[in-house]
C-alpha positions in Angstrom: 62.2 -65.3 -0.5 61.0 -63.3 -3.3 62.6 -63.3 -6.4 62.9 -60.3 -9.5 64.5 -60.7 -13.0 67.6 -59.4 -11.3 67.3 -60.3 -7.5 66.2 -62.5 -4.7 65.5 -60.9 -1.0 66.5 -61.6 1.0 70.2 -62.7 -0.7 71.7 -64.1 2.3 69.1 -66.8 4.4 70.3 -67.9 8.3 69.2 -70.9 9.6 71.2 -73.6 12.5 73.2 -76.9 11.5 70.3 -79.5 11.3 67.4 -77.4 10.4 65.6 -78.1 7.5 64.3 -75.6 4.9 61.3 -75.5 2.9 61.6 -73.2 0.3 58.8 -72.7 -2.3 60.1 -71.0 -5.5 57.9 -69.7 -8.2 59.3 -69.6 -12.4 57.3 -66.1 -12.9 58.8 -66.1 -16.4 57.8 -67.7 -19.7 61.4 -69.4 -19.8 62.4 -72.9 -17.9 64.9 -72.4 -14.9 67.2 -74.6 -13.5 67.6 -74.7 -9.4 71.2 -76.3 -7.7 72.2 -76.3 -4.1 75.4 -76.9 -3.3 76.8 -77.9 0.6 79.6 -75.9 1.9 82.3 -78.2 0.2 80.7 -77.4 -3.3 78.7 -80.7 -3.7 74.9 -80.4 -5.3 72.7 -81.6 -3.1 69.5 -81.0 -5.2 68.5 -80.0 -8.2 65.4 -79.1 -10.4 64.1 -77.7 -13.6 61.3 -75.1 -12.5 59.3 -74.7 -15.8 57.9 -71.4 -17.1 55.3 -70.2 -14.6 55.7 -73.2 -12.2 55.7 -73.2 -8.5 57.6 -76.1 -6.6 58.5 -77.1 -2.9 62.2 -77.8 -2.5 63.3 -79.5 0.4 67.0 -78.7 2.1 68.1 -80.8 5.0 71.0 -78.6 7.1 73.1 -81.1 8.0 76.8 -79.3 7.9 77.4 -75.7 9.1 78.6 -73.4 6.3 77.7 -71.7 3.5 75.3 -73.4 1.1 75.1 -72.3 -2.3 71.1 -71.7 -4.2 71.7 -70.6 -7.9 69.5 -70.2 -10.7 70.1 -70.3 -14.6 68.0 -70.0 -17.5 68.9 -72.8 -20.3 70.9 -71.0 -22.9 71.9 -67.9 -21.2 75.4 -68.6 -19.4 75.4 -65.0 -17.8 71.9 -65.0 -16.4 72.9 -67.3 -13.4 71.6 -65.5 -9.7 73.5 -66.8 -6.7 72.6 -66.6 -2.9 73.3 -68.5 0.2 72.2 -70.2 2.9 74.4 -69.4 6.0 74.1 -72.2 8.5 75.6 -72.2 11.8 
């Protein structure tokens, strides 16, 4: 995944019930970030503070088919939060 501003690409990640995902995001700006997954029924699985122009590992066990929910948020600005999923079949 590479992320913008404005946009991550690819939006929309497949992967199989059980897999697990490695995914390695990188805080390009000079702001803190908050990272949440969510499982298909809307719980958060994980969660992380990514701070300005840090670069972590996040670890996602696939255990339930469905849609998983990956948003990002900077502190202080409500309308800046970027959703995309994990589709998991």
């Amino acid at each position: 995944m590479a992320a913008s501003k404005h946009e991550v690409k690819p939006s929309v990640v497949q992967a199989r019930q059980g897999d697990t995902l490695i995914i390695e995001v990188e805080n390009v700006s000079f702001q803190e970030q908050n990272l949440l997954i969510k499982d298909p029924q809307g719980r958060t699985i994980d969660c992380h503070k990514v701070g300005a122009r840090e670069r972590i590992k996040v670890r996602v066990n696939l255990e339930e088919a469905g849609a998983y929910e990956f948003l990002r948020d900077k502190p202080f600005y409500p309308c800046a939060v970027m959703k995309d999923r994990i589709e998991v079949q």
